[in-house]
C-alpha positions as CSV (number, residue, x, y, z in Angstrom):
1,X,10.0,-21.9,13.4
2,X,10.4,-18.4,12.2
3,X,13.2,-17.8,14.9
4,X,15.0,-21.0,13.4
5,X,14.9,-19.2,10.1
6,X,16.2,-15.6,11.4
7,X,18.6,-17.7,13.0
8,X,20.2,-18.8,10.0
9,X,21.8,-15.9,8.3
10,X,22.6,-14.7,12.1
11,X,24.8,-18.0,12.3
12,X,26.5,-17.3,8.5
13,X,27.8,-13.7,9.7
14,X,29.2,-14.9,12.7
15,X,31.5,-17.2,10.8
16,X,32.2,-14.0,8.2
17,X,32.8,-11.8,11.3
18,X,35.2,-14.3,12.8
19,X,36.9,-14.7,9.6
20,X,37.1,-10.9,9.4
21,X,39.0,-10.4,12.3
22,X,41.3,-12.8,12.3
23,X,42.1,-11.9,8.2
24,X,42.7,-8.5,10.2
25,X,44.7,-9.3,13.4
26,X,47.2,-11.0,10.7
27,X,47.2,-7.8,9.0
28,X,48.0,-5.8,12.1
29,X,51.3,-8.1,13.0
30,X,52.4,-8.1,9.7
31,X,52.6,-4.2,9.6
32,X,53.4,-4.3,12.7
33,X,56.9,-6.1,11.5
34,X,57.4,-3.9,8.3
35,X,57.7,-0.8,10.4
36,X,60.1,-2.5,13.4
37,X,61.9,-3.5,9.6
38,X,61.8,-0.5,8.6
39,X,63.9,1.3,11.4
40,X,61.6,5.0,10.8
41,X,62.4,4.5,7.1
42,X,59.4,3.2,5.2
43,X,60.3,4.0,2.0
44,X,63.2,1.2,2.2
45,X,60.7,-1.0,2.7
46,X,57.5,-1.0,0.2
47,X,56.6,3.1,0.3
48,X,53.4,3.5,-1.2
49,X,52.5,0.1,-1.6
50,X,51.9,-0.7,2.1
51,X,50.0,2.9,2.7
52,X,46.7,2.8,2.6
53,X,43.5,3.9,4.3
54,X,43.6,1.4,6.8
55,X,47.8,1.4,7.3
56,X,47.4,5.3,7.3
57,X,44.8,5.5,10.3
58,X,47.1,3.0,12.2
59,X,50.1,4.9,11.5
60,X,48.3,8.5,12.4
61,X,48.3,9.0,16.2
62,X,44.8,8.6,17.9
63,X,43.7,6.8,14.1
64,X,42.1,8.6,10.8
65,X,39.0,10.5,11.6
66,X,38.2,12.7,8.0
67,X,35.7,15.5,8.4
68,X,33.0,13.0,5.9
69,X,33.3,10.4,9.0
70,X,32.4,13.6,12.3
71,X,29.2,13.4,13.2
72,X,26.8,16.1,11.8
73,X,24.2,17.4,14.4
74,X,20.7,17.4,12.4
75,X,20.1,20.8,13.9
76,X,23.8,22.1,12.3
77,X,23.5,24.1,8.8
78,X,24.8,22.3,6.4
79,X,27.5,23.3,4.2
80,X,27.3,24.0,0.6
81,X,29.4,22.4,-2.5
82,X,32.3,25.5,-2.1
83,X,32.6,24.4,2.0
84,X,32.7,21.2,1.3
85,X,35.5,21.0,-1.1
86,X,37.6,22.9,0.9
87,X,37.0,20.9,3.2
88,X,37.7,18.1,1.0
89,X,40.9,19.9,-0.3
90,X,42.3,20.8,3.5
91,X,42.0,16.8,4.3
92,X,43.2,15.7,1.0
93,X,46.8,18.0,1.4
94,X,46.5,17.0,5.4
95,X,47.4,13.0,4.1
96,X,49.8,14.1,1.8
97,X,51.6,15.7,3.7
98,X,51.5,13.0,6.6
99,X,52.4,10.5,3.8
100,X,55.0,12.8,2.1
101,X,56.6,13.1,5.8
102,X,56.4,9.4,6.6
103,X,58.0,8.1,2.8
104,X,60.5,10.9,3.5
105,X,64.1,9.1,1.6
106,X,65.9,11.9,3.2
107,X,64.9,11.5,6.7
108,X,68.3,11.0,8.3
109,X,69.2,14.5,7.3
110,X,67.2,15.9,10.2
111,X,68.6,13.5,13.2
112,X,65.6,14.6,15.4
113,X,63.1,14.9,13.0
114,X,64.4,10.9,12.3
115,X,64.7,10.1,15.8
116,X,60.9,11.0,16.5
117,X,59.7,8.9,13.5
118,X,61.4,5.9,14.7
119,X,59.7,6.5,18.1
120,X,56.7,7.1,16.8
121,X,57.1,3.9,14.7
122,X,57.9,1.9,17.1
123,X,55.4,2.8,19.3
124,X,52.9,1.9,16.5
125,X,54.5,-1.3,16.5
126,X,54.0,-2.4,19.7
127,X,50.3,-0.9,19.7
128,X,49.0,-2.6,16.5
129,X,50.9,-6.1,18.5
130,X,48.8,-5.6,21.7
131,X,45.6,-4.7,19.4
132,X,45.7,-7.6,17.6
133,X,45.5,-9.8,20.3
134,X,42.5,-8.0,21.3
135,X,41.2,-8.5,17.8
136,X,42.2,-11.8,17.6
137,X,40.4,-13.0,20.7
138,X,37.5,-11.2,19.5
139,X,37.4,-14.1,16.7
140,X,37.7,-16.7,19.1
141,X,34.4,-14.9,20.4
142,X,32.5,-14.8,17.1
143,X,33.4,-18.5,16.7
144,X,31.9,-19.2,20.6
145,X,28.6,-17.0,19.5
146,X,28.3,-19.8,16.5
147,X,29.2,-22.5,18.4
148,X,26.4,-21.3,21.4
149,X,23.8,-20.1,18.9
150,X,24.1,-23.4,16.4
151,X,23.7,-25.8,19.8
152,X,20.7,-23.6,20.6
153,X,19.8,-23.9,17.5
154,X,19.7,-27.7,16.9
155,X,17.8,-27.9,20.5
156,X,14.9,-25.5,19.5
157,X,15.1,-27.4,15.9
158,X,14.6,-31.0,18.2
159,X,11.2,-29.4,19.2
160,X,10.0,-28.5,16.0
161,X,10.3,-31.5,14.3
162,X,8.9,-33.8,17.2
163,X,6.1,-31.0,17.0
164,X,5.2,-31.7,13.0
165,X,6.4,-35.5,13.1
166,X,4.1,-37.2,15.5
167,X,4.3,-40.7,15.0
168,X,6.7,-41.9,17.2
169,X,6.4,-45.6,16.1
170,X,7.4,-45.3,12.9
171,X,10.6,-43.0,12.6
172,X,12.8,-42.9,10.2
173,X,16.3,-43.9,10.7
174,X,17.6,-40.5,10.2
175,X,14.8,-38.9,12.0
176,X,15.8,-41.4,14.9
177,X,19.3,-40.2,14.6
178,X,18.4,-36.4,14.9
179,X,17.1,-37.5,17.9
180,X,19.6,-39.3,19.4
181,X,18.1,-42.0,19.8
182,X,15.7,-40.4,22.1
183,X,11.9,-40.1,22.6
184,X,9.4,-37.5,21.0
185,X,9.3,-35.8,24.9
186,X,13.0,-36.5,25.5
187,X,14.5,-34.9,23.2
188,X,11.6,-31.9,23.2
189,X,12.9,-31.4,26.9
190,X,16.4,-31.7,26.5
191,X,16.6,-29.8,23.1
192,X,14.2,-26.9,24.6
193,X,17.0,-26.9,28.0
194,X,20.4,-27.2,25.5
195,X,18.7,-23.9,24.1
196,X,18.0,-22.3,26.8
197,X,21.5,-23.4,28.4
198,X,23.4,-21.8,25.4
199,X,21.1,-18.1,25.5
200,X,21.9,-17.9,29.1
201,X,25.9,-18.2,28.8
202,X,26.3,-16.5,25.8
203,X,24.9,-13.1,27.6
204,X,26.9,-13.7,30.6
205,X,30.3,-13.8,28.0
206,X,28.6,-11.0,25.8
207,X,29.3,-8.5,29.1
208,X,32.0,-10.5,30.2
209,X,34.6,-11.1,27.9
210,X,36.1,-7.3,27.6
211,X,37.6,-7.8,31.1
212,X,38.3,-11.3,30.5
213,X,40.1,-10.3,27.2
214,X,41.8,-7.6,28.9
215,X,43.4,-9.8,31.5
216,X,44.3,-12.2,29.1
217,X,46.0,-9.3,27.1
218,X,50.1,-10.2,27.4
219,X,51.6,-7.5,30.3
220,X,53.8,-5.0,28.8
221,X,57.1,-5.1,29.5
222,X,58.4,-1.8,31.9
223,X,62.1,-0.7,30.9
224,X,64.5,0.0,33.2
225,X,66.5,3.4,33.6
């Protein structure tokens, strides 16, 4: 009974994780097609209104790490208020500049400086694409984790109630329908199994599903000299 109840919020933030990151794989094309619009010119094309911290570490090369997110060793001395607004400072005029750079309106007067941005870009482009596939399958995941989970679930539920509801001779109807029409020990076996069926595939998918993503994952296309 008590791991029916913990089960219950478990189930509620699988659907909210699902929803999560497919709300985010959208995000990830759609930015994805601003900057292929935006042909290494962002500023044509929304400028500060489609920056912010989660469009800035997608943009920034290896993603946004700030000094506030690096781990701290517990046996490192910590710094005072001075070391930690400069540190605060140095990151702060580290963005703007990035920012400044990428919003650049006169971008096309340096041809290199504009060719590398394009690049860069692009190659942005086709990386938030591929990741969010990757994200997007992990929702189909989240939704297979409720779908295993709330079957195990109803099986272990089965149990309970043929535990606390004895008499079997007079059921009510909707009793009887939980049931499935089966008896007390029918549908204690079968529920307990259905539970046990779902927590032993859901493991096997937990470790296997990276790789199974991965070949999944669309092949990238190799241009030709």
């Amino acid at each position: 009974t008590v791991m029916e109840i913990a089960l219950i919020p478990l189930l509620y933030y699988m659907v909210v994780d699902a929803r999560g990151m497919f709300a985010k794989a959208k995000r990830m094309v759609d930015f994805a097609a601003i900057l292929r619009k935006s042909q290494g010119k962002l500023a044509s094309v929304g400028g500060q209104d489609i920056i912010n911290s989660e469009t800035y570490s997608w943009i920034v090369s290896g993603g946004w790490s700030p000094y506030w997110d690096a781990s701290v060793s517990r046996f490192e001395k910590k710094s005072n208020d001075v070391e930690q607004q400069q540190a605060f400072n140095k990151e702060v005029a580290k963005v703007e500049t990035t920012v400044d750079r990428l919003l650049a309106k006169d971008i096309d007067s340096d041809e290199k400086e504009a060719k590398i941005l394009r690049e860069a870009l692009k190659n942005t482009a086709e990386q938030l694409e591929d990741d969010a596939f990757t994200v997007r399958m992990e929702g189909y995941r989240e939704i297979f984790y409720f779908f295993a989970n709330f079957v195990a679930f109803y099986g272990y539920m089965l149990g309970i109630l043929v535990y606390y509801l004895e008499d079997e001779e007079n059921q009510h109807y909707h009793f009887r329908s939980l049931k499935f029409g089966l008896s007390h020990s029918d549908a204690d076996w079968h529920g307990n199994f259905v539970g046990d069926f779902m927590w032993t595939i859901e493991p096997i998918v937990i470790l296997g599903s990276p790789s199974f993503i991965k070949w999944l994952k669309p092949k990238k296309k190799v241009k030709s000299d």
